[in-house]
C-alpha positions in Angstrom: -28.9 71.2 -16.7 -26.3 72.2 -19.3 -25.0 70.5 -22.3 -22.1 68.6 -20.4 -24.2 67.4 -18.3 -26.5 65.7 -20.0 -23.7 64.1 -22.1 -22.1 62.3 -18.9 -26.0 61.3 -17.8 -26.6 59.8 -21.5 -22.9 58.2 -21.5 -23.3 56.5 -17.9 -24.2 53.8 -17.0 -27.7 52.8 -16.0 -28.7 50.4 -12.6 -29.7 48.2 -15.5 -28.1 46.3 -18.1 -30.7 46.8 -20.7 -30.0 46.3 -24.4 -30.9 48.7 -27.1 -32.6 48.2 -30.4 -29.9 47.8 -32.2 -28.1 45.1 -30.3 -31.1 43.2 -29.9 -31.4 43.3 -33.8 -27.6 42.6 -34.6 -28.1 39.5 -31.5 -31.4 38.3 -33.0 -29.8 38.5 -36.6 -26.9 36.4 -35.8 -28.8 33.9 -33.7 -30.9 32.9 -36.4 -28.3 33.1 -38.9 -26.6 30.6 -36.9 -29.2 27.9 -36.4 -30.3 28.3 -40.1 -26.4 27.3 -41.3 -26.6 24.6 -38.1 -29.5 23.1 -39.3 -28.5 23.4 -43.1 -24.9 21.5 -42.4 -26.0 19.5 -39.8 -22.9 20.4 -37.4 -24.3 20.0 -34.3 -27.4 17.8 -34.5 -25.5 14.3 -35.6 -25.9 12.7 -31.9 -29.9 13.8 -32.4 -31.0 11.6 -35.1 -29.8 8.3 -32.8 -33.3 6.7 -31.5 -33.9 4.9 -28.3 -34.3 1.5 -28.7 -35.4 -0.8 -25.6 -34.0 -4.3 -26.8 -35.5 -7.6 -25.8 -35.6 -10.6 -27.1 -37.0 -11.5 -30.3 -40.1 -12.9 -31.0 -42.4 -13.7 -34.0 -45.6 -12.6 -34.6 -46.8 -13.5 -37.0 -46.6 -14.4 -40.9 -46.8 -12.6 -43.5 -49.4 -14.4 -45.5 -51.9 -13.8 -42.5 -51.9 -10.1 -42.6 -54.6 -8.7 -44.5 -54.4 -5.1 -45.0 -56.0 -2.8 -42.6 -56.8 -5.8 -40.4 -55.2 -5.7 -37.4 -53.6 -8.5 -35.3 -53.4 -8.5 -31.5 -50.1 -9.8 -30.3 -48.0 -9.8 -26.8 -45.0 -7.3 -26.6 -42.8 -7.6 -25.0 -43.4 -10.0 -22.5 -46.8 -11.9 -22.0 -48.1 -9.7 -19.0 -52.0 -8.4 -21.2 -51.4 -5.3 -18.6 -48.3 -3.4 -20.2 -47.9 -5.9 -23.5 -50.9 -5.6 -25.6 -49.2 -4.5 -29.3 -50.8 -4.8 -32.7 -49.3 -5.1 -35.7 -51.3 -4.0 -39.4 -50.5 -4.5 -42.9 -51.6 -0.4 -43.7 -51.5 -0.5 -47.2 -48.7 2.5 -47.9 -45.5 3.3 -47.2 -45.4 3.6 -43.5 -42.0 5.4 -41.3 -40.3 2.0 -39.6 -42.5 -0.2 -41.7 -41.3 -3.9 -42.9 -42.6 -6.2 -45.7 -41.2 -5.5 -49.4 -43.8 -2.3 -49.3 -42.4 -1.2 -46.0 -46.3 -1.1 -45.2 -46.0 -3.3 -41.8 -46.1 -1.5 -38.8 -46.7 -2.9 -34.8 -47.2 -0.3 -32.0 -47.6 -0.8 -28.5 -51.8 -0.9 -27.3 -51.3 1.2 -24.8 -52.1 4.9 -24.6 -48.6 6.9 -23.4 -51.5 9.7 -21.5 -53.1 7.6 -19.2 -52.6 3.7 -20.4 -55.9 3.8 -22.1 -56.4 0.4 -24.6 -55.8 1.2 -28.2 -56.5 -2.2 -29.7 -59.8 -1.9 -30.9 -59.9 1.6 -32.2 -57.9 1.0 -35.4 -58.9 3.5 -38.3 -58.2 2.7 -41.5 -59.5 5.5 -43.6 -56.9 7.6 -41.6 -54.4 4.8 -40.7 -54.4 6.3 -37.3 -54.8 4.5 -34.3 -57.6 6.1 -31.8 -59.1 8.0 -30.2 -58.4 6.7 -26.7 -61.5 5.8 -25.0 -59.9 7.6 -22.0 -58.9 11.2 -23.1 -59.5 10.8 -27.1 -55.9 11.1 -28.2 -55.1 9.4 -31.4 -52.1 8.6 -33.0 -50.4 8.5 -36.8 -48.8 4.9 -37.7 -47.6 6.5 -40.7 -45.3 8.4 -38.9 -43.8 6.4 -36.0 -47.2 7.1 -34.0 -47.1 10.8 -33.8 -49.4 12.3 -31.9 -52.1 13.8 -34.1 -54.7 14.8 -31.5 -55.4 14.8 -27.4 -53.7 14.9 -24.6 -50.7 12.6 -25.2 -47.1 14.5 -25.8 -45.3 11.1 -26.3 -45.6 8.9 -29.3 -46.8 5.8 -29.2 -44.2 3.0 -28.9 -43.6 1.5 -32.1 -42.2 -2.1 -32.0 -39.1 -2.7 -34.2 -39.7 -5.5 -36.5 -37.9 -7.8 -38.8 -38.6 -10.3 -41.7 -37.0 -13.4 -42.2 -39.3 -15.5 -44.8 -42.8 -15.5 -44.5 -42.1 -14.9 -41.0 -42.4 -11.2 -38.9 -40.0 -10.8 -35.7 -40.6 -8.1 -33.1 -36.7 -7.1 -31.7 -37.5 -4.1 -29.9 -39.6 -1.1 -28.5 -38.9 2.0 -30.1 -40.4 4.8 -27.4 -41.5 4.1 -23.7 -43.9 1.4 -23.1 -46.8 3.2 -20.4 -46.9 1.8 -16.8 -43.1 2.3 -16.0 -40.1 4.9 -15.8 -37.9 3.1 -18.3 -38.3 0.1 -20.5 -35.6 -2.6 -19.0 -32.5 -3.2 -21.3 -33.2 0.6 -22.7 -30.0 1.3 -24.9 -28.9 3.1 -27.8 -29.0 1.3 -31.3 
């Protein structure tokens, strides 16, 4: 094969579109160069920070004299069916993400796994301020942060019920997150 002809093979055009090295560099490069100054200036994420919220009507729980902190009170959410409504809410004792109270330290979540529907009520742990494991399949939840997952099978938070204070007096407005046993939470909206 002579010189000329090797040039045309090496200038032609393969079967394949593959991408060199180089490209794939110069692409990666500008990819992540673009979701850093995304992220940094927020241009395209303002619609993501917008939580669900499934709104029903409200209903009080509770006072706040009653709660003692890390004692939690069983409470129905947010209808009185015990099969898909069993919420508790806790005074944790810190700072907690959607938390009410002039500490911010009151929190109510639904009692229902989001894996299976395992019952949460009674495993309450303090020392962690986690609710969990699930009896069923051990997952276990932070309440410090909105009832992230922090171990098991779940891949859904657990619902965290919106609450307000008015007085001595604790309100649940809304589920936050989808209450196990259904498709969607009825009245589900934006908030």
């Amino acid at each position: 094969m002579t010189r000329d002809q090797n040039a045309d093979q090496r200038g032609a055009k393969s079967e394949f579109n593959c991408i060199n090295r180089r490209h794939f560099l110069l692409y990666g490069a500008g990819a992540v160069s673009t979701l850093a100054l995304g992220s940094i200036f927020g241009s395209s994420s303002s619609f993501a920070g917008q939580a669900q919220f499934a709104q029903y009507p409200r209903k009080k729980i509770v006072g706040l004299s009653e709660l003692k902190t890390d004692q939690p009170i069983e409470f129905l959410y947010p209808n009185d069916d015990p099969t898909y409504s069993k919420c508790l809410i806790v005074n944790i004792g810190e700072r907690a993400g959607g938390g009410v109270g002039p500490a911010q330290n009151i929190v109510a979540f639904s009692g229902i796994c989001t894996h299976m529907g395992g019952l949460l009520n009674k495993v309450y742990k303090p020392e962690h301020k986690a609710i969990g494991p699930c009896p069923s399949h051990l997952t276990t939840f932070d309440i410090t942060r909105h009832g992230m997952v922090i171990a098991g099978h779940a891949v859904e938070s657990l619902p965290q019920i919106v609450l307000e204070v008015e007085g001595n007096s604790i309100y649940a407005t809304a589920v936050a997150g989808l209450i196990f046993g259904g498709p969607t939470n009825p009245g589900m909206m934006f908030r």
